[in-house]
C-alpha positions, 0 to 999 in steps of 0.5 A, spaced: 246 450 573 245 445 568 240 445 562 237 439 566 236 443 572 234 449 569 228 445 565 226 442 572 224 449 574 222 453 568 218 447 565 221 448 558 223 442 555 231 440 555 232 443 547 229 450 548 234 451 553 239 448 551 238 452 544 237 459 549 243 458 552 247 457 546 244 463 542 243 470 543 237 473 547 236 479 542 236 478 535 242 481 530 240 485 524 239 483 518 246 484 516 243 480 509 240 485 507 244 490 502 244 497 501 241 501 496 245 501 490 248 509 489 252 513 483 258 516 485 258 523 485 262 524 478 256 520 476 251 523 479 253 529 477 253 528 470 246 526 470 244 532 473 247 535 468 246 531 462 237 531 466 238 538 466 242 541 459 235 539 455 227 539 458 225 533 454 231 529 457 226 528 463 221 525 458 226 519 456 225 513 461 229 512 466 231 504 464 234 508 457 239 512 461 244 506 460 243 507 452 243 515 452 248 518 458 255 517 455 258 512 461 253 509 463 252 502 459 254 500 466 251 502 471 244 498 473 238 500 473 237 500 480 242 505 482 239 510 477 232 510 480 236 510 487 239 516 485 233 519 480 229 519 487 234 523 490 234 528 485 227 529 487 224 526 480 218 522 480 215 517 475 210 519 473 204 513 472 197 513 468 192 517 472 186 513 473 181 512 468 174 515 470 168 512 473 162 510 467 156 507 468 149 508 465 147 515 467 154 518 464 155 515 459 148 518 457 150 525 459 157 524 454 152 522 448 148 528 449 154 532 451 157 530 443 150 530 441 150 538 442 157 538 440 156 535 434 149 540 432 153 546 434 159 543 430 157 540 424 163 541 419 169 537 421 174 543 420 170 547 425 172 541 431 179 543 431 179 550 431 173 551 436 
């Protein structure tokens, strides 16, 4: 069958079925797209061992591991939080701040007010 027989039957125009005759009838995947970006294990296991060597180096940025971890001016950031989250760590984000209207702010004063009677002396503030 033609392309021009076929839009006599099916009502479609002569480029509709033209274009599905030239095509495939599924779509491909998106080849385009690439991977996620990856350590090898060398370097993985250097920064697990570099993450896990002190507690404070799970305080220092992620985006600073380039500059801190020897051999790792090189590697992109994108490949670290790849890896990061692999390792099960999670950024941590600001928690929300809490709700204030009127009447809360008024239960707070009076909270300070009362703390303040009860604390009058600065130093006392600190210790309790």
């Amino acid at each position: 069958m033609t392309a021009s027989e076929i839009k006599d039957v099916t009502g479609y125009t002569r480029r509709q079925v033209k274009y599905s005759l030239n095509h495939p009838s599924t779509p491909k995947k998106d080849i385009s797209r690439p991977w996620k970006k990856r350590l090898d294990d060398e370097q993985l296991k250097t920064l697990r061992q570099w993450l896990h060597e002190h507690p404070l180096r799970r305080e220092v940025y992620w985006r600073d591991f380039q500059s801190v971890i020897p051999g790792f001016c090189d590697i992109g950031i994108d490949a670290i939080n790849t890896e990061m989250d692999s390792l099960g760590f999670e950024r941590r984000y600001p928690g929300k701040k809490p709700r204030t209207d009127p009447s809360i702010r008024a239960e707070r004063l009076k909270m300070c007010r009362e703390a303040l009677r009860l604390f009058p002396d600065p130093v006392n503030w600190v210790n309790g």
